[in-house]
C-alpha positions in Angstrom: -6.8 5.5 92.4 -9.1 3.9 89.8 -7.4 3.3 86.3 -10.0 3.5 83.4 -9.5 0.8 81.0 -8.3 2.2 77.5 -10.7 1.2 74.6 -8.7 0.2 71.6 -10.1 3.1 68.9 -10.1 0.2 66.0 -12.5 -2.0 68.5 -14.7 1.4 68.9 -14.5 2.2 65.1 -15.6 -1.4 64.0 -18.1 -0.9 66.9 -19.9 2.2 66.0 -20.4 0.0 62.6 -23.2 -1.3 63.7 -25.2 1.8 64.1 -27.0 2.5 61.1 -27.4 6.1 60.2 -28.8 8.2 57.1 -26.5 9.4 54.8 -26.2 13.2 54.7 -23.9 15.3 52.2 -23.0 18.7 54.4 -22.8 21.7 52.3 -20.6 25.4 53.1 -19.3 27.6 51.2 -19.7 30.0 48.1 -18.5 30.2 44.4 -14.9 28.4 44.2 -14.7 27.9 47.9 -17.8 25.7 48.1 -16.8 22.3 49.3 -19.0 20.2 51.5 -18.6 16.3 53.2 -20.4 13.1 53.6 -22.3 12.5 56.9 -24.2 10.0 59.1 -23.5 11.9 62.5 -26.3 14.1 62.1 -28.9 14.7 64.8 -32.5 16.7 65.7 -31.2 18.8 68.7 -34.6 20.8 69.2 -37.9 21.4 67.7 -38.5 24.3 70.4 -35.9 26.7 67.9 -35.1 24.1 65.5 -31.6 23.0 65.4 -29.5 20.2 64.6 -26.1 18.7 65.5 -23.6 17.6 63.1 -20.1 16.2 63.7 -16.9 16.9 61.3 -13.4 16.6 61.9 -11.5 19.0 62.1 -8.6 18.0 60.2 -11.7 17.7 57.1 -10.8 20.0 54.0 -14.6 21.1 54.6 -13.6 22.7 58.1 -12.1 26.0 57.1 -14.8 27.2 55.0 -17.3 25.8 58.2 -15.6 28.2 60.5 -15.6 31.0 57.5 -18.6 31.5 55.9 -20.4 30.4 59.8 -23.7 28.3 58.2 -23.9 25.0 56.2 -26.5 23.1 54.6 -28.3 19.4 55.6 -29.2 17.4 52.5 -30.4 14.0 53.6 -29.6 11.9 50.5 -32.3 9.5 48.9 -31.7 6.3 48.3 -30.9 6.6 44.3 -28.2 9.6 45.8 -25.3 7.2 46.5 -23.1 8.7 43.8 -23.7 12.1 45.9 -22.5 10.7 48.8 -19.4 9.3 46.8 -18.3 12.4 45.8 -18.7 13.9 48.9 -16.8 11.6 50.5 -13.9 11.8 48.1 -13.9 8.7 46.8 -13.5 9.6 43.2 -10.8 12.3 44.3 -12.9 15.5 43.4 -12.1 18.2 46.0 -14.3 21.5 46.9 -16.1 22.9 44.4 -15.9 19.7 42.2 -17.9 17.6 44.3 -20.9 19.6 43.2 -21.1 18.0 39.8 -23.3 15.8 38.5 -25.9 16.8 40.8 -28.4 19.8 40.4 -28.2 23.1 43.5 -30.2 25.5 44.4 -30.0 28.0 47.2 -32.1 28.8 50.4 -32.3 31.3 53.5 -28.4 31.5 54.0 -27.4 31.1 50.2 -25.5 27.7 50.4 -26.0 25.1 48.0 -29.0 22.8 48.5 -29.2 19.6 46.8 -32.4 19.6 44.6 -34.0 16.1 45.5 -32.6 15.4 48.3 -35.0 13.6 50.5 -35.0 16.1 53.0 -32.9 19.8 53.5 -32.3 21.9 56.2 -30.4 25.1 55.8 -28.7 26.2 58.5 -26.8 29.2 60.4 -23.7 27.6 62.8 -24.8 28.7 66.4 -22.5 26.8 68.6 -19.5 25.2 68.0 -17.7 22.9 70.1 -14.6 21.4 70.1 -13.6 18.1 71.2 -10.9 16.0 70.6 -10.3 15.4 66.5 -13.9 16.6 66.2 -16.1 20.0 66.2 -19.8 19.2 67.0 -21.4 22.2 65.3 -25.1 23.2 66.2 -27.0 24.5 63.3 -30.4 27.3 63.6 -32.5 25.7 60.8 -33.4 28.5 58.2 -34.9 27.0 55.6 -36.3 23.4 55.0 -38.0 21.6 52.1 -38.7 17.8 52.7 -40.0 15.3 49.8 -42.2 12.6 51.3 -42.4 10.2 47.5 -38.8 8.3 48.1 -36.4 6.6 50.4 -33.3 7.4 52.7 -29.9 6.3 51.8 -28.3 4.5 55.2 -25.0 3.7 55.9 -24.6 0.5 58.3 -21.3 -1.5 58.8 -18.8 -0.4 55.6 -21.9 -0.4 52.7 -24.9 2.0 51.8 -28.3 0.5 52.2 -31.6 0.4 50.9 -34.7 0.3 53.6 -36.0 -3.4 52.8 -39.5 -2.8 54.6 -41.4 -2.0 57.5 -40.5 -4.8 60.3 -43.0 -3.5 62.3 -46.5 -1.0 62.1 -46.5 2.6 63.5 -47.7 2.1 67.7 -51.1 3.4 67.7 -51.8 6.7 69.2 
């Protein structure tokens, strides 16, 4: 019988570190029960009936009103955004529908809140969900999008937000 080594989770935490990812602020909810989390395991799943993945813990204050209300919201953040992804987080302590302030909404195709210059939003039903260990990957239709093309992501690499510093390299030619 073959034993499978057993990777230390803080080696795999400090690990996945090193991937740097854009910084997305997941909205759910309505009225008082909006609430919403911070993001950089987002992912295109398909163009063919556009969809997206998006990972969130299950243990997350956010995952109640995911199952619930059954559709969310993308709002990749622009650079200038970082105090978005703060609050979202819960780093300043503001829970559900408090993490909305200090930011202007508006709503889309499934009625949740969409962040109004947010580099990019996609508005979403929840399709699939699937569980797996601490974690449910949910698979969001895209409803609704609206994409601004004048600013800059906000990324998230080992522990810190980023800024893009330039292009290392031109676009392959076609």
């Amino acid at each position: 019988m073959l034993h499978k080594p057993v990777v230390d989770q803080t080696a795999f935490k400090l690990s996945m570190r090193h991937l740097a990812g854009a910084v997305s602020v997941i909205t759910v909810g309505e009225g008082d029960e909006r609430t919403g989390f911070t993001a950089t395991s987002v992912s295109s799943l398909s163009a063919d009936v556009p969809s997206v993945i998006v990972s969130v813990n299950r243990s997350s204050s956010s995952w109640p009103a995911v199952d619930k209300y059954r559709r969310f919201c993308v709002n990749v953040l622009s650079a200038d955004q970082q105090h978005v992804a703060q609050s979202f987080a819960g780093f300043d302590g503001r829970r559900g529908a408090e993490r909305y302030e200090g930011a202007q909404w508006h709503e889309l195709a499934t009625g949740t809140a969409a962040l109004s210059d947010a580099l990019t939003v996609l508005d979403c039903d929840l399709d699939t969900v699937l569980n797996h260990h601490s974690h449910a990957i949910l698979i969001g239709r895209v409803r609704a999008i609206e994409t601004r093309e004048d600013v800059e992501p906000l990324l998230y690499w080992r522990g810190g937000y980023r800024r893009l510093a330039g292009n290392l390299s031109a676009r392959p030619e076609s």
